[in-house]
DSSP file (Angstrom, degrees, kcal/mol; ACC not computed):
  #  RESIDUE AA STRUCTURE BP1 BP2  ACC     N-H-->O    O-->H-N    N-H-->O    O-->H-N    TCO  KAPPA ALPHA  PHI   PSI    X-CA   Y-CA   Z-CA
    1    1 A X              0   0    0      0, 0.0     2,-0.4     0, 0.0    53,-0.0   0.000 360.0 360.0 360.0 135.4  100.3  108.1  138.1
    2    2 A X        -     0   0    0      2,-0.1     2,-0.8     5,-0.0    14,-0.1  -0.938 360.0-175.7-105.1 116.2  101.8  109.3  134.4
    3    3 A X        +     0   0    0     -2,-0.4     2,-0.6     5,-0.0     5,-0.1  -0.800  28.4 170.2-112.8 113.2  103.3  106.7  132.2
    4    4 A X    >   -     0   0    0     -2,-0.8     3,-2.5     1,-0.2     4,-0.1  -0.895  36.5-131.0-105.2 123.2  104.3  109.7  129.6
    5    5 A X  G >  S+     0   0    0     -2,-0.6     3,-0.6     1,-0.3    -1,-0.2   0.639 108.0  62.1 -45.0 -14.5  106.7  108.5  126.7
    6    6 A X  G 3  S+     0   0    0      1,-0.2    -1,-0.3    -3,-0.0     8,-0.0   0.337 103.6  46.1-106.9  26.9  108.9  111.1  127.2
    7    7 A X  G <  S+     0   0    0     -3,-2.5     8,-1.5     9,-0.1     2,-0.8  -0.024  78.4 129.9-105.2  12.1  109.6  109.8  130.9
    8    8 A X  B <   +A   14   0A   0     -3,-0.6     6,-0.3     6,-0.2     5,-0.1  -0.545  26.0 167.5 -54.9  95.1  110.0  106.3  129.4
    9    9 A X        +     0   0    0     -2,-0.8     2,-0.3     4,-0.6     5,-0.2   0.315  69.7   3.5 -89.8   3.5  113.8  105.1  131.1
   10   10 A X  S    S-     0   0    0      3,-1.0    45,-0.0     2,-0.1     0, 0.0  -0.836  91.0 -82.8 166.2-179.5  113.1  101.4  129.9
   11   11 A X  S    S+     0   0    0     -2,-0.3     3,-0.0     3,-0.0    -3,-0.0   0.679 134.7  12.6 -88.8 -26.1  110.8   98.9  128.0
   12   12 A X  S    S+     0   0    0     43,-0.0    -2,-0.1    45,-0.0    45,-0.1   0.811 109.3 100.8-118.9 -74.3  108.9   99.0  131.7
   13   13 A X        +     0   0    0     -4,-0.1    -3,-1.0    -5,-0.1    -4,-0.6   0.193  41.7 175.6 -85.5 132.4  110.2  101.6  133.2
   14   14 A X  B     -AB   8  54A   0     40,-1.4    40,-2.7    -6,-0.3     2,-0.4  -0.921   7.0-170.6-140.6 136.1  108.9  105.2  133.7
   15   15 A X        -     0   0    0     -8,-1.5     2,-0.5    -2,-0.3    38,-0.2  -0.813   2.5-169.7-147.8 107.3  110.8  107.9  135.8
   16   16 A X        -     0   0    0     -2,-0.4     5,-0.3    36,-0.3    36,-0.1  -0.608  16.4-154.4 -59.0  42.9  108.6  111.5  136.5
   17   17 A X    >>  -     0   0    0     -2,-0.5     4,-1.0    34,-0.2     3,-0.7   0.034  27.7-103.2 -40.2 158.7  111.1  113.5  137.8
   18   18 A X  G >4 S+     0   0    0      1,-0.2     3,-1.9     2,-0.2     5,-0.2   0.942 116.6  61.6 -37.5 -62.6  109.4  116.6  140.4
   19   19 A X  G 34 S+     0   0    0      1,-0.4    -1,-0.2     3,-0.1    -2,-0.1   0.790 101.5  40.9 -56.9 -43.4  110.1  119.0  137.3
   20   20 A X  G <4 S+     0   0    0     -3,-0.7    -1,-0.4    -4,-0.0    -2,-0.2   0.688  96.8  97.2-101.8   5.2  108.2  117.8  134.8
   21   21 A X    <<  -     0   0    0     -3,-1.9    -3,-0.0    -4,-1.0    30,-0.0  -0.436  52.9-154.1 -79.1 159.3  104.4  116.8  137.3
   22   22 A X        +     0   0    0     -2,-0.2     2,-0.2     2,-0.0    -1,-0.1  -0.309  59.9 118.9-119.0  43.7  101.8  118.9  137.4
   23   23 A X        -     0   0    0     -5,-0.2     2,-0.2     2,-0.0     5,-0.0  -0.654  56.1-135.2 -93.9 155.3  101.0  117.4  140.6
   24   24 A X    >   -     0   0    0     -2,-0.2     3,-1.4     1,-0.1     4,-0.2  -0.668  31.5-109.2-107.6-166.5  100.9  119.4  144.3
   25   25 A X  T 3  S+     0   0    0      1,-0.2     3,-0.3    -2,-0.2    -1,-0.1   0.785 120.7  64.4 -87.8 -15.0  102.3  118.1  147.4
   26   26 A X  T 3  S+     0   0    0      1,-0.2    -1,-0.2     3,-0.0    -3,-0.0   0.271  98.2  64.7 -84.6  -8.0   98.5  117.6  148.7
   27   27 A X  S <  S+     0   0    0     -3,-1.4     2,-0.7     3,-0.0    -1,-0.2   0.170  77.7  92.9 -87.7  -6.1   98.4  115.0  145.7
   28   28 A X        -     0   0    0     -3,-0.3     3,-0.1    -4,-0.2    -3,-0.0  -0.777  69.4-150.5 -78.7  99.4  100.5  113.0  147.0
   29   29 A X  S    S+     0   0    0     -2,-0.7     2,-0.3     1,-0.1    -1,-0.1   0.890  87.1  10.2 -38.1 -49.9   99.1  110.0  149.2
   30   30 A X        -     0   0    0     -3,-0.1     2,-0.4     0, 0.0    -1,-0.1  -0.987  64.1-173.2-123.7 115.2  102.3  109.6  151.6
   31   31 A X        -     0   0    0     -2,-0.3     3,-0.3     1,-0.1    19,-0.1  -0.997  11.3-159.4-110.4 136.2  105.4  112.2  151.8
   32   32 A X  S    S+     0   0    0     -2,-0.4     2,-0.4     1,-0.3    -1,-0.1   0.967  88.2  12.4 -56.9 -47.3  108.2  111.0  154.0
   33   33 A X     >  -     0   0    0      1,-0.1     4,-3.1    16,-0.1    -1,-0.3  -0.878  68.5-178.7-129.5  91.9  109.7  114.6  154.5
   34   34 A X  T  4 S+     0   0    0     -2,-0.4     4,-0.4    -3,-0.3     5,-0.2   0.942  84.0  58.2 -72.6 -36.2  107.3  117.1  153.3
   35   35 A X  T >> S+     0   0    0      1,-0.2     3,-1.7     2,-0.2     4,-0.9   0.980 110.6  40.8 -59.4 -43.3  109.6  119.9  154.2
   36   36 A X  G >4 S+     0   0    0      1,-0.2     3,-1.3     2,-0.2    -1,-0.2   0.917 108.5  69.4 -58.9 -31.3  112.6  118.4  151.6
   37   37 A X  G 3< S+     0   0    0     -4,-3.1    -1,-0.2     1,-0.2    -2,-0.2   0.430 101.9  40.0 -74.5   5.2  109.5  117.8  149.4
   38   38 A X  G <4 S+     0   0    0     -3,-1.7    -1,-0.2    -4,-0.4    -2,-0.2   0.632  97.7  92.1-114.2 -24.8  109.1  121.6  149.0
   39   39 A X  S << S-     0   0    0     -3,-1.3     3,-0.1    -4,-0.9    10,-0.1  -0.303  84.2-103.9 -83.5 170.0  112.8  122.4  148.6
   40   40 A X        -     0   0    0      1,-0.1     2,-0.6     2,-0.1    -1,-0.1  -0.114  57.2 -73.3 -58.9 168.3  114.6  122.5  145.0
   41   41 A X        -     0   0    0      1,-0.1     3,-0.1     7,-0.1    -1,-0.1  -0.603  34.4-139.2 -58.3 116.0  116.9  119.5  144.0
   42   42 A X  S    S+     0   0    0     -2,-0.6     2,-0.2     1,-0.2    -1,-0.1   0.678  84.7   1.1 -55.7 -20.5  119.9  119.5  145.7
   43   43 A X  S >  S-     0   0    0      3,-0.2     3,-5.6     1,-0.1    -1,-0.2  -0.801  72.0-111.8-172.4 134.4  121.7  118.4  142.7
   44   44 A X  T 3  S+     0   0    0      1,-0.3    -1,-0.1    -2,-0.2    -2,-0.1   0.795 121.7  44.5 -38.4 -43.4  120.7  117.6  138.7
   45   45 A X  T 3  S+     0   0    0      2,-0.1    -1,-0.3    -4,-0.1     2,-0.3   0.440  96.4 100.6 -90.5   9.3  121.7  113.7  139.8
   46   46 A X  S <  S-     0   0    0     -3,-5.6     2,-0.3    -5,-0.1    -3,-0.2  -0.663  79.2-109.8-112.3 160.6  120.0  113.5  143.0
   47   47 A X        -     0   0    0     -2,-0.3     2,-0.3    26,-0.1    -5,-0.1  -0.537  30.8-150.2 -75.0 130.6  116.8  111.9  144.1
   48   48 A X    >   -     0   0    0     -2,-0.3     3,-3.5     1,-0.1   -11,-0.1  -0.744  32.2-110.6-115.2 144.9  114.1  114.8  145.0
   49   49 A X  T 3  S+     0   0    0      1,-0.3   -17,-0.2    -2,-0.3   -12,-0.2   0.642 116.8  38.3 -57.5 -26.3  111.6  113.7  147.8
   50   50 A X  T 3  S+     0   0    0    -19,-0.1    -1,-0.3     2,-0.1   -34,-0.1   0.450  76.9 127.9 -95.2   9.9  108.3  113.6  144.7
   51   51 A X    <   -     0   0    0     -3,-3.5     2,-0.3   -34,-0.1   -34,-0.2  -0.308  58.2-141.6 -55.2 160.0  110.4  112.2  141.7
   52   52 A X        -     0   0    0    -36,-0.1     2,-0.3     2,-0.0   -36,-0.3  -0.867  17.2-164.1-116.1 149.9  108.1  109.5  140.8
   53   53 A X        -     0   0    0     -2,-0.3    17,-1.3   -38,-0.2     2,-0.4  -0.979  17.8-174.7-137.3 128.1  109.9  105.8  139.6
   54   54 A X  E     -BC  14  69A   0    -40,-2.7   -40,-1.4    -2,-0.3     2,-0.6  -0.972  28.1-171.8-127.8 127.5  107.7  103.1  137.8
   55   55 A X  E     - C   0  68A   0     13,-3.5    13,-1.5    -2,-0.4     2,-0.2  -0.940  22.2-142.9-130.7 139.8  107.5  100.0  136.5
   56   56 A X  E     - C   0  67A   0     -2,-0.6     2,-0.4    11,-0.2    11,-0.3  -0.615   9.5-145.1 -97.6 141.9  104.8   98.9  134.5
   57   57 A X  E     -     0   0A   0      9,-2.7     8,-2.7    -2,-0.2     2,-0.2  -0.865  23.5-169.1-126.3 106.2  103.6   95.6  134.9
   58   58 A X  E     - C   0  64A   0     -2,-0.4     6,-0.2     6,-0.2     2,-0.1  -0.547  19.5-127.9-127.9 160.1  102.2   93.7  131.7
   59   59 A X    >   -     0   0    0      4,-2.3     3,-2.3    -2,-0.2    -1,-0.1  -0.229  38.7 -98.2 -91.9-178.7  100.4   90.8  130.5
   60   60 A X  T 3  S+     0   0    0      1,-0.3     2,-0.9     2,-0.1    -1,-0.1   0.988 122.8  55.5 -51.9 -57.3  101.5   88.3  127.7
   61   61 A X  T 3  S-     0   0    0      1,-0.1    -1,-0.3    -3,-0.0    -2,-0.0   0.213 123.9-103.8 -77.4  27.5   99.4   90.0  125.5
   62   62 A X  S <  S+     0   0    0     -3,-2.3    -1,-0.1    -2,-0.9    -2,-0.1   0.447  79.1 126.5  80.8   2.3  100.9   93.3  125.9
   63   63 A X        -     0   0    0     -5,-0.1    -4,-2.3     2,-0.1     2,-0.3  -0.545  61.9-114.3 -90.4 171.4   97.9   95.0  128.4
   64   64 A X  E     -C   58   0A   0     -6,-0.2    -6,-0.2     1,-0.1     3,-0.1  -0.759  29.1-173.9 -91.7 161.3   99.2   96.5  131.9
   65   65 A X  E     -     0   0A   0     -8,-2.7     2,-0.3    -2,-0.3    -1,-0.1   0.126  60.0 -50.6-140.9  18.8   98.0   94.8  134.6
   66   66 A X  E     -     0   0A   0      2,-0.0    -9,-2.7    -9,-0.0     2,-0.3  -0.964  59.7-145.6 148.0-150.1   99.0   96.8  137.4
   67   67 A X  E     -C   56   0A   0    -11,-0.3   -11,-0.2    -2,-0.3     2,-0.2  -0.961  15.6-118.9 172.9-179.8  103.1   98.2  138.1
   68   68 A X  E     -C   55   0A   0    -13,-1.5   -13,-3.5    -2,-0.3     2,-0.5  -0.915  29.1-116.8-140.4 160.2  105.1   98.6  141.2
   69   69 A X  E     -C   54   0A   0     -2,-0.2     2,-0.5   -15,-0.2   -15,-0.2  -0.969   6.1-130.6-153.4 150.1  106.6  102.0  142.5
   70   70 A X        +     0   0    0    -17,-1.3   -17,-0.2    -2,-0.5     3,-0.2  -0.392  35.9 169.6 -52.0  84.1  110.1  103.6  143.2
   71   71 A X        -     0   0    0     -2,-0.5     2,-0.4     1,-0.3    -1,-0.1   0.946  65.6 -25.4 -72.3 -77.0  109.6  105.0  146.9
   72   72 A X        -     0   0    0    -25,-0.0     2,-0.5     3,-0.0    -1,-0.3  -0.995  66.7-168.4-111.6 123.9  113.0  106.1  148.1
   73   73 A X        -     0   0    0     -2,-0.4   -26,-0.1    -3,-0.2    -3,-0.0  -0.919  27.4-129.7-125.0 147.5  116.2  104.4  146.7
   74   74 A X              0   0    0     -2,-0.5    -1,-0.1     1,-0.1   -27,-0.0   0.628 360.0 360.0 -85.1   6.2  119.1  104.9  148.2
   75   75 A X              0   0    0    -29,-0.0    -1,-0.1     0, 0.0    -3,-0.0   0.125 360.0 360.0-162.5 360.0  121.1  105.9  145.1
């Protein structure tokens, strides 16, 4: 897991698109569809089978204390 300022979408919110990890598909814990996970993005707006989605989950006092994450959304 990245939270990199320059994937910041939000005050929480972190989105990794495929393009910018330096992850492999064998780093991955779970892939639904490994074979879509190999192909390019079907299109600049669409969701690609690793994009990563995050939301960071913090305490009063500003520390994180854990997040939740994007699996599939349907749009």
């Amino acid at each position: 897991m990245e939270f990199r300022e320059d994937c910041k979408v939000s005050r929480i919110g972190y989105f990794l698109p495929v393009e910018k990890q330096d992850f492999t598909l064998d780093q991955f814990l779970l892939v639904r569809d490994k074979d879509a996970a190999l192909k390019p993005r079907i299109s600049p707006d669409s969701w690609h089978e690793l994009d990563l989605l995050y939301f960071a989950l913090m305490s009063r006092s500003g520390d994180m204390i854990g997040y939740l994450q994007v699996d599939y959304p349907f749009d």
